[in-house]
N, C-alpha and C positions, 0 to 999 in steps of 0.2 A: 340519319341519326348519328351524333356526336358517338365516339370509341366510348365501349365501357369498359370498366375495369374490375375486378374483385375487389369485392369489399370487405372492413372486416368492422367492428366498432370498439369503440375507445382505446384500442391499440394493436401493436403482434407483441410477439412474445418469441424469440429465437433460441431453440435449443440447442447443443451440440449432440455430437451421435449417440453420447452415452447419458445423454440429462445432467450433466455434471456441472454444464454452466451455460449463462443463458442472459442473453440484455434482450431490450426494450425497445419499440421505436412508437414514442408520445405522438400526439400534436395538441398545441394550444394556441392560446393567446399571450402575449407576455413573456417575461423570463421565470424559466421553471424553478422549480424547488419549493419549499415549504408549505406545500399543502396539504401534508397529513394523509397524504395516500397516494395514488401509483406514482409521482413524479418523486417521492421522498422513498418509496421503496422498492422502486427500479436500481436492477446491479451495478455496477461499474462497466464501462464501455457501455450502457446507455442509451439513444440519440432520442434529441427532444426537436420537434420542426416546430418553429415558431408560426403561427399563421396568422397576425395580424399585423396594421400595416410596417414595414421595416423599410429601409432603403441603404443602410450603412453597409450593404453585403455579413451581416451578422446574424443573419436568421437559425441556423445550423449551432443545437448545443452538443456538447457530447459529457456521460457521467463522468467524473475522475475520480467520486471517493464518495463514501455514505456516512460519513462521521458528524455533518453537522444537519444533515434534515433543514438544508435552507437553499439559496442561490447559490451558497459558496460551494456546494458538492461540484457544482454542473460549468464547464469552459463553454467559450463559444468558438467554433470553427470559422474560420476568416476565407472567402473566397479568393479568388484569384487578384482580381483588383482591387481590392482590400488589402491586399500583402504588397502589390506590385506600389498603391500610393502609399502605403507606410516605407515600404524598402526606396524610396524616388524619393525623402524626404532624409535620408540616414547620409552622414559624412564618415567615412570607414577611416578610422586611424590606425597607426601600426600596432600589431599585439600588445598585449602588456603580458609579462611570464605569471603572473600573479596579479587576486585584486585582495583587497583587506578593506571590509566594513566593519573593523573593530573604532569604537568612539576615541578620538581624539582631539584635545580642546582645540591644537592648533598644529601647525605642519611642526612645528620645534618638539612638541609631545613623538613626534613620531618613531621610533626602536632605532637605534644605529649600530645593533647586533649584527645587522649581516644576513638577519635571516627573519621573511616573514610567510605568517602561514602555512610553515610546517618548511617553507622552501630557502634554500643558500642561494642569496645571490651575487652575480659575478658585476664585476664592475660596465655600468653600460645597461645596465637590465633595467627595465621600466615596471612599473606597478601603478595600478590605479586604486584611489584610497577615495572610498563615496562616505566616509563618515565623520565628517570632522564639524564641529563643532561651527567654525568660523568656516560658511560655505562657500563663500570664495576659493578657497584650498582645497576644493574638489576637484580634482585633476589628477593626472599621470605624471607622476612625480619618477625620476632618474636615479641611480643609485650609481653611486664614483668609487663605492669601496671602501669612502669614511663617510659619506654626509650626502641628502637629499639637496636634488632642482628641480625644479618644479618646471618640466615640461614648459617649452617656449611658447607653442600651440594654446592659448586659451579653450578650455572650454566652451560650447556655441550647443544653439538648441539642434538636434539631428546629430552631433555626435554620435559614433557607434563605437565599440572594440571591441576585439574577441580575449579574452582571457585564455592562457596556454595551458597554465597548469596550477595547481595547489587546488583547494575547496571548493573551488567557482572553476575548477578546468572544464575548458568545452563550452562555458558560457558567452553570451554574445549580452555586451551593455552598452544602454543609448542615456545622452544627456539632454531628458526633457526640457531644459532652460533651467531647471530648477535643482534635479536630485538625478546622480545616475540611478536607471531603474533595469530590472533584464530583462532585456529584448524576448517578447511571446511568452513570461512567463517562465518558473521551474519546468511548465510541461516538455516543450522541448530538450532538455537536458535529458530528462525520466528518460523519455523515448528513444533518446541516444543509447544511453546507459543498457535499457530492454536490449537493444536491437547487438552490444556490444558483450551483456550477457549470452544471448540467445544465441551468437555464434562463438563465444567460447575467450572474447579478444579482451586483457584483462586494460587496453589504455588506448591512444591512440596511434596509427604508424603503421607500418608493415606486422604482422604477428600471425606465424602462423600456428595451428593450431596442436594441441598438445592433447593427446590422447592415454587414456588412463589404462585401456589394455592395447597390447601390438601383436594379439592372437593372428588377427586380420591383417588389418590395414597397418601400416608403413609411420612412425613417428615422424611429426611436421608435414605429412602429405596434404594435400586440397580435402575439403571435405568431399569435389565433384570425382578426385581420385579413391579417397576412405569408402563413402558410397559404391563407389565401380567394384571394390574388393570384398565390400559386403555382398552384393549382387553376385559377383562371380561366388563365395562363400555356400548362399545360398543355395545355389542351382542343384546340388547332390546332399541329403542327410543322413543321418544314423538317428535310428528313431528305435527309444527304448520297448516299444509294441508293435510288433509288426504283424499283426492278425490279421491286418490289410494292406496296408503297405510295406516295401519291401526295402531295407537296409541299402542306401547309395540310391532308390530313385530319387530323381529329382521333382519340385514341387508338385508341378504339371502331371506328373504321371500320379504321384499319389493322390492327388485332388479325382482324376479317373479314378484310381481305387477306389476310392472311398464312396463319391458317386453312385458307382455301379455297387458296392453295398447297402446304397441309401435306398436302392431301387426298393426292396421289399422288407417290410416292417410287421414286428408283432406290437399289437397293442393289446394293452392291460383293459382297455372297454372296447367293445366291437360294437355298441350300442348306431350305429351311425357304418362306423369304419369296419374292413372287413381283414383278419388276422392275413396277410402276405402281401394285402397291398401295395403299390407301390406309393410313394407320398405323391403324388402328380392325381390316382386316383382316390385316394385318402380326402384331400383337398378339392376335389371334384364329389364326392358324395357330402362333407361336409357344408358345403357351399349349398348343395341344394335343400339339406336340413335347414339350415337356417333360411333362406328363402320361403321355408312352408313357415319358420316360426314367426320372418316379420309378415307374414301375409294375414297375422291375426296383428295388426298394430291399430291404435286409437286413433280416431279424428275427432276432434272438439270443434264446438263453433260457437258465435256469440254474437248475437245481432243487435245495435244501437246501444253499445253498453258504455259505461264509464269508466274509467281507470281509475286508479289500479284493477285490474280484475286477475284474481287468481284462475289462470286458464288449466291449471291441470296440477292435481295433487298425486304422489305413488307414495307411497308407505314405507320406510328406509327398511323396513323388513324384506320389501317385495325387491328393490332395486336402489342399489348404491351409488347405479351410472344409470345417465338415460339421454337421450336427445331426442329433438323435435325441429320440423320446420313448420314454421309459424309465418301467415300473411295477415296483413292487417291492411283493409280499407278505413280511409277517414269517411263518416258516414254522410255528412251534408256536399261534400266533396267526393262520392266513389272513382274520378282517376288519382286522387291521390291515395296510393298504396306501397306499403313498403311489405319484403320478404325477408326471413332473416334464419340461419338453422343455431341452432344451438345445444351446446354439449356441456353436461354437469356431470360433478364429481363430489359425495359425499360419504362423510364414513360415520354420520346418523350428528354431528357437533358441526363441526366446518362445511362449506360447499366452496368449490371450484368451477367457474363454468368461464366458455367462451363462446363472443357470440362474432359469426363470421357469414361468409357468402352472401353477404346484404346486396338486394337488389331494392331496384326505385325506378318509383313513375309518378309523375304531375310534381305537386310544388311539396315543400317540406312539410310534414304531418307534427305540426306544431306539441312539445313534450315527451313526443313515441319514445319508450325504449323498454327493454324488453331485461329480466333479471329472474335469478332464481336465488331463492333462500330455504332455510330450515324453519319449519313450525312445527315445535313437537316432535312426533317422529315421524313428520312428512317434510319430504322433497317437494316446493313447490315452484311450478314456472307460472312468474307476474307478467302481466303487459300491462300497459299504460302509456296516456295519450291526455293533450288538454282538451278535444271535440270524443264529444261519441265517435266510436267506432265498431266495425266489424270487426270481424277474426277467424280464420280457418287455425287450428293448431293440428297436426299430425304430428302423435307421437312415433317414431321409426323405430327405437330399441331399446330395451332396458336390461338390466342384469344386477346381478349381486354378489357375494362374496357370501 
């Protein structure tokens, strides 16, 4: 038998440790966006897997933005040979200190101030100018200190430059035959910019890092030296409570304090837990409580029936949250069977559920999927299928607020 895998359906859903943020990973058909639900209201950082046929290496989208609810949110990631035949097609020319796509009818309109896009240039300095009106004069024009030339080098389709500095610093432009365009896109810039925030460097070059207090660490030291003087910092505290721990230990030791305090607890209900326990046997008689409570859980069943069928109602009075594992046989076909569990969330108006651990056997069970909604003030889980079907549901928990 072929490896299986966990399954989940119509997507994951990634959190971080605190829920504070969280992307998506789709699969479809086609280029995502605009379809008025999970592809348009997936976060940023995103990923959509294309899964029908492709071959340009461009299957891989990733979100960049939620503002227009279309294609335009979502980039596509370029695999390796994808980047390797675009880069094996580029002619890399020398820098330009500056580019300027401000409109110009013709190179003679062009400023002979001295200065473009915020930048003084020195005699010798080059500039590339992608807007001009009469596009022949697309090019890398030269600056003498009175008066523009227009770069010897003609423009050719695969041209490439990197721009040094001014508004397009750090950008890399290629001349399609047609118009210069930037190379991958603003995304690669962002990304630069993140990664030039994120460690503190305000441009490009040597720059080391400037730190706003020098309690600790050392002004211009490494961050891998800053770090080392926080660690050492660290190792001994002054702690304004020391009912348990003591003044100058270090982590380690107060983490033991503390600990060996956790050992024995009073609780406010002994209903279950018993007043000195320690949490180890707290968590050990609780555990078997609930054990006796799922031992009274639901099983539903449904023989030769038609979908939609509503397999199981609770009363949002009785449970707010509930799960279930659910098997469904196709009935003219009983090896084809799919399992699936699933866990809902409602607060008596909206539901949340997700449906995962999907197992499978024989051939696809033509329409199956499984959903829960609000009727009233019932929670209820649907199944449905295009053939009659069977269905075991067991209900495993429920609870409320």
């Amino acid at each position: 038998m072929a490896i299986d895998l966990f399954r989940i359906m119509h997507g994951l859903d990634i959190e971080n440790d605190v829920s504070g943020k969280n992307a998506h990973i789709l699969v479809g058909d086609g280029i995502p966006g605009g379809d008025a639900g999970p592809q348009d209201a997936a976060p940023i950082g995103s990923f959509f897997l294309r899964t029908n046929t492709e071959t340009d290496g461009l299957q891989v989208y990733w979100k960049h933005t939620n503002v227009n609810n279309s294609s335009a949110d979502w980039k596509q990631s370029a695999d390796k040979d994808y980047v390797d035949a675009v880069a094996s097609g580029l002619s890399w020319r020398e820098p330009v200190v500056v580019m300027d796509d401000t409109l110009y009818a013709n190179s003679a309109a062009i400023p002979t101030t001295g200065t473009i896009d915020g930048v003084a240039l020195s005699a010798g300095d080059r500039v590339l100018f992608t807007n001009i009106t009469d596009g022949t004069e697309e090019n890398i024009w030269i600056w003498d200190g009175a008066a523009w030339t227009e770069d010897t080098n003609a423009e050719s389709d695969g041209d490439a430059v990197l721009v040094q500095g001014g508004t397009h610093a750090e950008q890399q432009w290629v001349y399609d035959g047609t118009d210069w365009v930037q190379f991958g896109s603003a995304a690669g810039f962002t990304e630069l910019e993140h990664l030039r925030n994120y460690t503190g460097k305000t441009g490009p070059g040597a720059e080391n890092p400037t730190y706003s207090s020098v309690d600790v660490v050392t002004q211009g030291s490494s961050l891998e030296t800053a770090i080392g003087d926080l660690d050492d910092s660290v190792g001994t505290r002054t702690y304004t409570n020391d009912n348990v721990v003591t003044d100058g230990e270090d982590i380690t030791s107060s983490i033991d304090a503390l600990d060996t305090a956790v050992g024995n607890q009073t609780y406010t209900e002994d209903n279950v837990v018993t007043d000195g326990q320690t949490l180890s046997e707290s968590v050990d008689a609780l555990d078997i409580a609930i054990g006796d409570l799922q031992a009274a859980d639901l099983t539903i069943t449904g023989t030769n029936v038609t979908g939609p069928v509503v397999a199981d109602t609770i009363p949002v009075a009785e449970a707010t949250e509930s799960k279930w594992i659910i098997q469904v046989r196709e009935n003219a076909t009983p090896a084809n069977r799919r399992a699936v569990e699933v866990h809902a969330l409602t607060d008596g108006t909206n539901v949340d559920h997700t449906r995962y651990a999907v197992l499978k056997l024989g051939a696809n069970i033509a329409g199956f999927s499984v959903d829960v909604d609000i009727s009233g003030t019932d929670m209820r889980l649907l199944i449905d299928a295009t053939n009659a079907f069977d269905y075991v549901v067991k209900r495993i928990a429920y609870s409320a607020f």
